[in-house]
N, C-alpha and C positions, 0 to 999 in steps of 0.2 A: 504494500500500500504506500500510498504517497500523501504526504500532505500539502493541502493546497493553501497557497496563500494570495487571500484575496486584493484582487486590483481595485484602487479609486473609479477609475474609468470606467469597469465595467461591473461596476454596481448599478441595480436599478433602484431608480428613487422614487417612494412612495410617500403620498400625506397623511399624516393623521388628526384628527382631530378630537379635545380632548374639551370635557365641558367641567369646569372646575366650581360650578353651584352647588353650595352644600357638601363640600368634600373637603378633606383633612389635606394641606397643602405639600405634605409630608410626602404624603401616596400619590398625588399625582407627580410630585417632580421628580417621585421613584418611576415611572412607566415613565415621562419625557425623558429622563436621563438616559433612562435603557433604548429608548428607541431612537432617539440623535445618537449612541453612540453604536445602535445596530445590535446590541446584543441580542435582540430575539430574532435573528437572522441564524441559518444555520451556516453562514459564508463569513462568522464574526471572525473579525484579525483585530488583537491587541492592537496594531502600530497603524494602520491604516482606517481610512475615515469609509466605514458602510452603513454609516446610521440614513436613517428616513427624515424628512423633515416633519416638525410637530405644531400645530397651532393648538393652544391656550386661551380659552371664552372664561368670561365672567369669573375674571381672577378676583376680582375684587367681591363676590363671595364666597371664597373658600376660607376653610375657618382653621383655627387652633384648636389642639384637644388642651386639657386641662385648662391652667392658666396663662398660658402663652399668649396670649392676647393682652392682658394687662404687664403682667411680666416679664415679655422677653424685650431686647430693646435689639437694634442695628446701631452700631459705629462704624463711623469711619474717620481717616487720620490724613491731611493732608500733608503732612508731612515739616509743616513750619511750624513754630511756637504760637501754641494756645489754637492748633488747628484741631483739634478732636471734635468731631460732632456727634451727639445718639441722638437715634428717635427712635420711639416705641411702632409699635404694630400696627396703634391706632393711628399714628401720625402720617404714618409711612400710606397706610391704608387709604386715609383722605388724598393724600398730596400726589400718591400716585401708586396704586394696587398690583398694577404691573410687574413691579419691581418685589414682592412679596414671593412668586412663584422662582422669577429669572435669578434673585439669588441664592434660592435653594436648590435651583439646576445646577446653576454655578459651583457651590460645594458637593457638587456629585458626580461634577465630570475631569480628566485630570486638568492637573494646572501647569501645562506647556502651550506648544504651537499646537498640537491637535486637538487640547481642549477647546482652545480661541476660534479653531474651525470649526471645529462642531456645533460649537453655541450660534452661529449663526444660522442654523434651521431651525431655530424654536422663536415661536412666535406669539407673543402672552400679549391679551386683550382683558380690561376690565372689565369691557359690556359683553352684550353677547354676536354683537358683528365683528366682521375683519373680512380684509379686502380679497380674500381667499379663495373665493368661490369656481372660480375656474379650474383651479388645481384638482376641484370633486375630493376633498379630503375623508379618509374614513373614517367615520367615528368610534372610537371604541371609548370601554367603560372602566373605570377607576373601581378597585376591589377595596 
């Protein structure tokens, strides 16, 4: 037997679509993470990019289990004095929801050049449109 290792080129790419109403944010950017990076492909390669692209509806209601909603905060550092900034859940949720799902892709895909490629097939929407519809994406269901 031989083992094959799959090429960028001749992957085929498929959409999914993912409705994030009422669901733990956790689980869904467990299923986006697998499927931008292709793991549920049986032609996955570690080093090479075979993931699907993923669209993301109505991030802005998907929720926290326990207290992570009051509780948890985001920081970030800019890197100069007195540059630290946190915001909570709630904050982040108002000002832009989006951003709730994309960085918890973010800490699940690696952190090199082939992470930074992959995160561009994910595509997280607050409301429930996005300009997708041509692509016919398939929806599948968050467990």
């Amino acid at each position: 037997m031989r083992t094959i290792s799959a090429k960028a080129k001749d992957v085929a790419r498929r959409w999914y679509l993912i409705d994030a109403d009422k669901q733990v944010v956790g689980r869904v950017a467990v299923k986006a993470a697998d499927i931008i990076r292709g793991k549920n492909k049986p032609i996955f390669t570690p080093h090479v990019d075979t993931g699907d692209h993923v669209i993301v509806i109505n991030a802005a209601k998907a929720v926290f289990t326990g207290k992570k909603e009051t509780a948890k905060s985001y920081m970030s550092y800019s890197g100069y004095i007195g540059g630290h900034k946190s915001e909570t859940v709630q904050a982040r949720r108002a000002r832009r929801p989006e951003l709730l799902i994309q960085s918890a892709v973010k800490g699940m895909v690696m952190h090199n050049r082939l992470g930074r490629t992959i995160l561009k097939k994910l595509f997280v929407y607050g409301g429930a449109e996005h300009p997708h519809t041509a692509q016919q994406p398939e929806k599948i269901t968050v467990r």
